[in-house]
LUMTOR-835977 format. One record per residue (C-alpha): x, y, z; residue in one letter. Coordinates in steps of 0.05 Angstrom, whole numbers, plus 32768, in hexadecimal, padded with zeros to 4 digits. Example, Ala and Ser with C-alpha at 12.3 -4.5 7.8 and 13.67 -1.06 7.14 Angstrom:
<recs>
80F67FA6809CA;81117FEB808FS;
</recs>
This chain:
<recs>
7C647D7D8156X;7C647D3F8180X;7CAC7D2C819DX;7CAF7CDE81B6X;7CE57CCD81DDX;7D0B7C8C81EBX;7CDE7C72822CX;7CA17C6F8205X;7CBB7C4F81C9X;7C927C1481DCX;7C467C3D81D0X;7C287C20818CX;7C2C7C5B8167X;7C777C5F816BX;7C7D7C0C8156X;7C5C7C24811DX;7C817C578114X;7CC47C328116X;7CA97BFF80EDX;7C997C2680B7X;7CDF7C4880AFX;7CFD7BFC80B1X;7CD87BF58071X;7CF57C328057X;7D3B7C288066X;7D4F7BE68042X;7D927BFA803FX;7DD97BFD8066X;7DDE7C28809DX;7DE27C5E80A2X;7DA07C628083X;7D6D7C9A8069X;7D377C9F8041X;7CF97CC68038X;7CB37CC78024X;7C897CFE7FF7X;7C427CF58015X;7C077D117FEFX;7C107D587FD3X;7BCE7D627FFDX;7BF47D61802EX;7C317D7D8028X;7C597D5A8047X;7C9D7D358047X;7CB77D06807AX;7D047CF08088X;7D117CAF80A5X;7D4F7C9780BEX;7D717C5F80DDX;7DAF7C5F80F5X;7DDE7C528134X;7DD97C7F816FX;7E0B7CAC8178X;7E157CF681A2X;7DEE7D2C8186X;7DCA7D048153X;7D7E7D188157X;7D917D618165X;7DC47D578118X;7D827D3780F9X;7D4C7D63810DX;7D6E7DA98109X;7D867D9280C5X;7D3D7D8280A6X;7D257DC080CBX;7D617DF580AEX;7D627DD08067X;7D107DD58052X;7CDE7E108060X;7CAA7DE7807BX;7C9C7DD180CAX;7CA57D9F80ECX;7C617D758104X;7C7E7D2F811DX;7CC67D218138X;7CDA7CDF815EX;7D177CBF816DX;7D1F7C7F818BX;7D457C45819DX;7D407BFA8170X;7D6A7BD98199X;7DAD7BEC81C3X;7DD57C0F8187X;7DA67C208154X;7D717C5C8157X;7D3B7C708126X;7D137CB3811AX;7CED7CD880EAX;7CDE7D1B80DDX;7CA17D3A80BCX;7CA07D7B809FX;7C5F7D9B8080X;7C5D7DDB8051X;7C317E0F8041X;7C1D7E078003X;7C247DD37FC8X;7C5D7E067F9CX;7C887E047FD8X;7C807DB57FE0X;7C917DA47F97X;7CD87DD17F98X;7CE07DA77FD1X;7CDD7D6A7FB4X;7D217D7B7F88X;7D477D837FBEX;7D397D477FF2X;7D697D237FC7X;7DA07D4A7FD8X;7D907D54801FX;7D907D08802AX;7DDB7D0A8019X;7DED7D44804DX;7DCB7D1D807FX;7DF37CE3806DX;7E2D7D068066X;7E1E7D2480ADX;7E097CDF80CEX;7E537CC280B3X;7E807D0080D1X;7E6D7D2B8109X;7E9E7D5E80F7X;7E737D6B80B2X;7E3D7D6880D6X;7E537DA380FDX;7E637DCB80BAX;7E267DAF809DX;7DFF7DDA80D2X;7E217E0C80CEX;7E1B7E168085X;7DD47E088094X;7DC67E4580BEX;7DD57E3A810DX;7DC27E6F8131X;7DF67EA68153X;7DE17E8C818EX;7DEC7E4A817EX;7E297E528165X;7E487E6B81A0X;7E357E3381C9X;7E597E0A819AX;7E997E3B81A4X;7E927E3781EDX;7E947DEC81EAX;7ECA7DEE81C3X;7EF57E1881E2X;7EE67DE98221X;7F047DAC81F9X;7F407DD481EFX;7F507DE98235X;7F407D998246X;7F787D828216X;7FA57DBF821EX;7FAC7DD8825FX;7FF57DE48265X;7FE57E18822DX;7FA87E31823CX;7F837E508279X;7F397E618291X;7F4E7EA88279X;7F397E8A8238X;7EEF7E908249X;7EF77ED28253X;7F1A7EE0820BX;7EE37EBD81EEX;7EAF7EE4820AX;7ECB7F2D81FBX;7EC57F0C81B5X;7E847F0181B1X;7E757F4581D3X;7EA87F6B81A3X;7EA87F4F8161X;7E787F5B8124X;7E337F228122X;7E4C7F1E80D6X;7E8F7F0380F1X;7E6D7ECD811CX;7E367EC180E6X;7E677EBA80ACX;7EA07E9480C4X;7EA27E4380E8X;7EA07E398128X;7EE67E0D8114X;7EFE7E508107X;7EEB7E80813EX;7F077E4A816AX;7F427E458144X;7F4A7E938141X;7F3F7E96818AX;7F737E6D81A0X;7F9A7E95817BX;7F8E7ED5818CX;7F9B7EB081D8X;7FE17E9281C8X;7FF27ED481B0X;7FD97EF681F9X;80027ECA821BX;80387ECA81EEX;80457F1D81F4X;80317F1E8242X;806C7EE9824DX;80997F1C821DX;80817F5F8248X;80957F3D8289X;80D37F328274X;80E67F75824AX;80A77FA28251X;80DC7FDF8236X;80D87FBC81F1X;80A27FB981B0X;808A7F6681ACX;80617F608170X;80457F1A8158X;80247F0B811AX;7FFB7EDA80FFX;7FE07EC580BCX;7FB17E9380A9X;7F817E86806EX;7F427E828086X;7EEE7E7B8064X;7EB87EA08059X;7E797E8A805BX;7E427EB9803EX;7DFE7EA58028X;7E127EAE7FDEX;7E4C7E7E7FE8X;7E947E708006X;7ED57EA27FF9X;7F177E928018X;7F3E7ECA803BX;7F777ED18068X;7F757EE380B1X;7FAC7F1080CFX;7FB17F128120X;7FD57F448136X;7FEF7F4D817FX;80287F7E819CX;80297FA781DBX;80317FF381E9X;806B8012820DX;8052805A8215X;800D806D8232X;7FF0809C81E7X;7FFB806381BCX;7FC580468187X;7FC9800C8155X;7F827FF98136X;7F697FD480F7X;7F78801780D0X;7FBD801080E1X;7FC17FC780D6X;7F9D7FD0808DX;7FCF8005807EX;80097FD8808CX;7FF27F9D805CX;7FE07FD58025X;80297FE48028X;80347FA28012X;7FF97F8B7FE3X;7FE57FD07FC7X;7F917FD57FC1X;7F807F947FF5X;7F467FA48020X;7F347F84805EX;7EE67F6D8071X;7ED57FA480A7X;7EA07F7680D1X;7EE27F3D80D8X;7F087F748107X;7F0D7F608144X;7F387F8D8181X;7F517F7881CDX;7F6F7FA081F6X;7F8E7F848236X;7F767F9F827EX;7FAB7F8A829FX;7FEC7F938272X;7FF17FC6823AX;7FE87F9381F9X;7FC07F9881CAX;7F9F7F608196X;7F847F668152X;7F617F3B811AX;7F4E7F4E80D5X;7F367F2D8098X;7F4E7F458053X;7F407F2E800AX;7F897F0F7FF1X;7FAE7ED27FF6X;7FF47EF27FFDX;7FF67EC0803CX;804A7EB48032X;80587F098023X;80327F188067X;80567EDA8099X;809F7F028078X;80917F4D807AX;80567F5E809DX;80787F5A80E8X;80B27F9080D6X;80787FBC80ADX;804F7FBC80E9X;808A7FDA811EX;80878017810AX;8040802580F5X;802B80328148X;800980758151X;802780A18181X;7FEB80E2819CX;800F811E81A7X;7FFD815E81BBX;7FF5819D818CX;802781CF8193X;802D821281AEX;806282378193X;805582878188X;808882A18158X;80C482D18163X;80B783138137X;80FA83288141X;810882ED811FX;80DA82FB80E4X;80F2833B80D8X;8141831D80D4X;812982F3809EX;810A832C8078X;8152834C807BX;816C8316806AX;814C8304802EX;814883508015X;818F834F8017X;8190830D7FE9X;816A833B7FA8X;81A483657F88X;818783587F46X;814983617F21X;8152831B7F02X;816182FC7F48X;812B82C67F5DX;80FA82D67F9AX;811282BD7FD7X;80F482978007X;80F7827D8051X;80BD824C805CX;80C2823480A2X;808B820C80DCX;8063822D80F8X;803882058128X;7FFE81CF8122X;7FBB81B48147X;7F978176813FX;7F83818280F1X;7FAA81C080D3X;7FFC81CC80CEX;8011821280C9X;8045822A80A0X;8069826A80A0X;807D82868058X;80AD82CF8051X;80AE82E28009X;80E383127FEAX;80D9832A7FABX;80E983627F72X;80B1837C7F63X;80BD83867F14X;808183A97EEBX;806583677ED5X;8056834C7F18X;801483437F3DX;800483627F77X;800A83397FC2X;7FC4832E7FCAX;7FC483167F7CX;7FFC82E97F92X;7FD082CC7FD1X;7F8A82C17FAAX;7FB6828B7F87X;7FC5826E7FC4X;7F7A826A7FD8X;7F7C82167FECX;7FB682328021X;7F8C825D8042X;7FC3829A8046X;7FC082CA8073X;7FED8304806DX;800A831D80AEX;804583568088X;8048836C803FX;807F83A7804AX;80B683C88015X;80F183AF8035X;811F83E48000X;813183EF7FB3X;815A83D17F80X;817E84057F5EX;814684377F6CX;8120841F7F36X;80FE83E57F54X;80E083DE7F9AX;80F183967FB9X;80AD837F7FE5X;80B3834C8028X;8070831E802FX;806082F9806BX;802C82D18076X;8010828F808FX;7FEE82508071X;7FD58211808AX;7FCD81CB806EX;7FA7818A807DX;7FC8816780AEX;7FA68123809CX;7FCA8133804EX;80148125806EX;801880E8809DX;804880BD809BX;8036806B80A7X;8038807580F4X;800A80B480F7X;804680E78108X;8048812680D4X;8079812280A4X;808C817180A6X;80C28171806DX;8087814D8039X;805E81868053X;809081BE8047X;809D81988007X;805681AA7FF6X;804B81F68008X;808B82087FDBX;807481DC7FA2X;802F82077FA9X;8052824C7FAEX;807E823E7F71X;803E822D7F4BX;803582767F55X;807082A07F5AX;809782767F34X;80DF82527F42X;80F7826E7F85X;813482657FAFX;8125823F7FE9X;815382648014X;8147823B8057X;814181F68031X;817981E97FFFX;818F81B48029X;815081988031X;813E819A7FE4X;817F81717FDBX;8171813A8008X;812981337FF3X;814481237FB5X;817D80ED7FC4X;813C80CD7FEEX;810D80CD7FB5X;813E80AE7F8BX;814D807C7FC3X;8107806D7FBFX;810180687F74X;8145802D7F7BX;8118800A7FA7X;80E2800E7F8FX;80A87FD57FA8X;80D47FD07FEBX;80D3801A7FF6X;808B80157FF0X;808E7FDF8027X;80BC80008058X;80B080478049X;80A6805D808FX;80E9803C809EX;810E80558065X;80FA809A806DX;8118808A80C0X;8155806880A1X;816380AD8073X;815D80DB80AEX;818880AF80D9X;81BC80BC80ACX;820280E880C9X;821E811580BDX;81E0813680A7X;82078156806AX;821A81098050X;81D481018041X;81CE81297FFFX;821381127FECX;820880BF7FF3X;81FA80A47FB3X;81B980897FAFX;81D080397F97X;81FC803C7FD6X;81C3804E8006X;819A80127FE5X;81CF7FE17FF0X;81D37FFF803BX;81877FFB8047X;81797FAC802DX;81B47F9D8060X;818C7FCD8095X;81507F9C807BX;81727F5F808DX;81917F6B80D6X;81497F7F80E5X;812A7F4280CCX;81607F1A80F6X;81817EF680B7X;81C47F0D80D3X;81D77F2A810CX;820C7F5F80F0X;821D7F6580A3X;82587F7E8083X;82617F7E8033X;828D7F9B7FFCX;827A7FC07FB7X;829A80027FA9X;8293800F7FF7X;828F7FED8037X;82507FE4805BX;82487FCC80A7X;81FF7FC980C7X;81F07FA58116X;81B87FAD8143X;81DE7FCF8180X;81DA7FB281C7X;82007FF281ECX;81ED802F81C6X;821B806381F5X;824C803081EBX;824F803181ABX;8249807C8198X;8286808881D0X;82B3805581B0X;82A3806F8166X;82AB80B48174X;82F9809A818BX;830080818147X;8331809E8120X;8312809780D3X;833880A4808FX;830080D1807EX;82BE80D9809FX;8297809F8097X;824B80A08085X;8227807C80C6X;81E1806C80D4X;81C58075811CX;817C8062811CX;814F804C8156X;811980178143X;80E47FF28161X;8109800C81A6X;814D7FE98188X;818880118174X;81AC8004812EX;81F1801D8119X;8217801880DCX;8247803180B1X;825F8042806AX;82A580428061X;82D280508026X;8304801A8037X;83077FD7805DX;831B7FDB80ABX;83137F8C80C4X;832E7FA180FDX;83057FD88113X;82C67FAF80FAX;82E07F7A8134X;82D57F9F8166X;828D7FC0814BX;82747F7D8152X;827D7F76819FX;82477FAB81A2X;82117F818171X;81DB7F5D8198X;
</recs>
């Protein structure tokens, strides 16, 4: 290929040269045309003529080169006088097939390179659509992200540079192949504001959750064509030392709110701080829900941190065991009385929960044996520690105590922020065991059984917002006092006193107070022992339902009451943030 610069534009080759793309380009600047030599040779050459401008032969060259399988033989740019430049490019193919599909498509590649020569920002996206190289494509981020700490330096820093290049160490070569360079520079500055942003909120409250979100819609760009998608950055900080958030997390969050979305694993992109405990996150998925995510994805994300614990130890007290056997032989007095049963925790490690279960039964003529009993239970693993006649019943029939362990998948019964949700998981073995012994009386869990249903119906009332917020809801249940109320609330009431929970969390009000058949008051509390002193000086008609639930390291309080008491509510507000 011969290359024949500006100095030398004087040699008569290059006259000749020039002259011959004047007579091709009769026509306005800027100007291109191009000429289909003899199929001999195949070759096509590109002339153009146009004024000079920044980055002009490189825009020219690399998009004749990227657009046609051929090679280039002859390149030249040069000067016609002090604002106008010509050049042509050459390119010869192998063979004659490849040079006649060529010929249908110089057409159209003489209107991207117009299109390019009238606005160097499509000539950028031009290129890129064209194939730029990773390499080059982070040059043209770097530069970039140069212009933008030129015109913005009050907002951003030289720490910049070093964002940008953990991103090109960390992330996916289909992220920086698919998407704009527009884009990853856009992203970037993103994911920077949002460093900044939670670094200025740690030094000022480094005992408190900051979480920022972001959500913008976002292209593309594969070989077999353009998709739009939206792009969630995600940053927050950690407040204890064994605490994880990833894209797993994240994905698990937005599922909770668009059911079935998946997420494009080579977009994820992860930086964690070195010097203060934050953490950012960006992820790609397939929806355009961009308006649902900006409202609910911030509070859905709070609660969804991991916390790593330890497995416990926790050797069990025989004397104990053998209580319970007593216990629950003394509850059979009839032949038609149900099997008891006392199903309590046992222990866990980093995959399995144990369970403890201690069966009393009559054992009527009909019955199978123990180890019958336990080949049922096979997906349990059971293994029997006591079988042992704990008496008779009217010395006819013998009444039999089983003991014996089982374990579970611990994966099967997390809850949205990886702890193990232990009641779902006792909910579980006793469904199993009355599969095979039949109804049972759950002698250690009545209480239990009751509140699991007032919750499920609560669930079923709000049904796509408990689906949202179940992790919360499930919190907002338990945080419920006295702990007998909870079984007794009617289910409509504890709606009405969740949406208002909703609300003071999402900041809409600070403190709410309403009236149906009952009296609700929710705040976010700024003096918890405060608070709890100056209630428990109360003096209530009867004793009020109240909620006491800590939240993304803030405390919440509120009340059902049968009755209005304006006064009292008065002086609960002092307390609200």
């Amino acid at each position: 290929m011969k290359a024949l610069a500006q100095e030398i534009s004087h040699r008569p080759e290059v006259q000749a040269a020039i002259q011959r793309i004047l007579e091709h380009t009769q026509v306005p600047f800027p100007s291109i045309t191009y000429s289909l030599f003899d199929p001999i040779e195949n070759t096509v050459s590109f002339f153009l003529l146009c004024q000079d401008q920044p980055g002009l032969g490189t825009f020219f060259y690399e998009m004749v080169k990227r657009s046609l399988p051929g090679k280039p033989v002859l390149f030249f740019l040069s000067q016609v006088d002090d604002t106008n430049v010509v050049a042509e490019l050459e390119m010869r193919f192998q063979s004659r097939s490849i040079w006649e599909q060529v010929k249908g498509h110089v057409e159209v590649l003489k209107h991207e390179l117009l299109v390019g020569l009238r606005s160097p920002y499509h000539a950028n996206r031009i290129l890129e659509l064209k194939g730029m190289t990773l390499e080059e494509k982070r040059i043209r981020v770097q530069e970039r992200v140069a212009k933008t700490l030129q015109r913005f330096p009050e907002k951003f820093d030289y720490d910049f540079f070093s964002l940008m290049q953990h991103y090109f160490i960390r992330s996916h070569q289909e992220s920086l192949r698919f998407h704009e360079v527009r884009q990853i520079s856009e992203n970037l500055a993103g994911l920077y504001q949002l460093k900044r942003k939670l670094i200025q909120k740690i030094e000022e409250n480094a005992e408190r959750r900051h979480l920022f979100v972001k959500v913008k819609r976002r292209w593309l760009h594969h070989p077999f064509g353009s998709r739009q998608v939206l792009g969630i950055s995600v940053g927050l900080n950690f407040l204890r030392e064994h605490e994880i958030f990833s894209d797993k997390h994240l994905l698990k969050a937005i599922q909770a709110l668009i059911p079935g979305v998946e997420n494009f694993p080579e977009s994820v992109y992860e930086y964690e701080d070195g010097e203060y405990p934050l953490l950012l996150l960006y992820m790609e998925i397939d929806s355009n829900e961009q308006a649902l995510l900006k409202r609910e994805l911030p509070l859905v994300l709070k609660g969804r941190v991991e916390h790593l614990q330890r497995p416990l130890f926790m050797p069990r007290n025989e004397e104990e065991v053998m209580r319970h056997v007593v216990t629950l032989g003394g509850q059979l007095k009839f032949s038609r009385d149900l099997p008891q049963i006392i199903l309590s925790f046992h222990g866990q490690t980093d995959q399995k929960l144990y369970f403890t279960v201690i069966l009393a039964r009559v054992l009527l003529p009909h019955l199978e044996s123990a180890e019958e009993l336990l080949d049922h239970l096979d997906h349990l693993h059971p293994q029997v520690e006591r079988v042992k006649k704990i008496g008779m019943l009217r010395k006819k029939y013998f009444k039999e105590a089983l003991v014996f362990k089982v374990e579970l998948h611990l994966t099967d019964f997390l809850r949205d922020d990886q702890s193990v949700d232990l009641y779902k998981a006792r909910l579980y073995v006793l469904k199993e065991l009355e599969k095979v012994v039949g109804e049972v009386r759950d002698y250690n869990g009545g209480m239990i059984s009751k509140q699991n249903e007032v919750l499920s119906a609560l669930h079923d009332l709000l049904g796509a917002e408990a689906q949202r917020h179940s992790l919360l809801l499930d919190n907002f249940f338990h945080a419920l006092y006295p702990v007998e109320k909870r079984s007794l609330v009617p289910p409509q009431h504890l709606k009405t006193f969740f949406t208002f929970l909703l609300e003071v969390l999402q900041k809409k009000r600070m403190f709410l107070t309403a009236q149906e058949d009952v009296f609700y008051f929710v705040m976010e509390v700024a003096e918890k022992a405060k608070l709890l002193e100056f209630i428990e000086r109360m003096k209530f008609s009867s004793r009020p339902v109240q909620l006491r639930l800590t939240h993304d390291e803030r405390f919440f309080f509120g009340l059902i009451l049968e009755k209005d008491e304006p006064e009292m509510m008065k002086q609960l507000s002092q307390f609200s943030i």
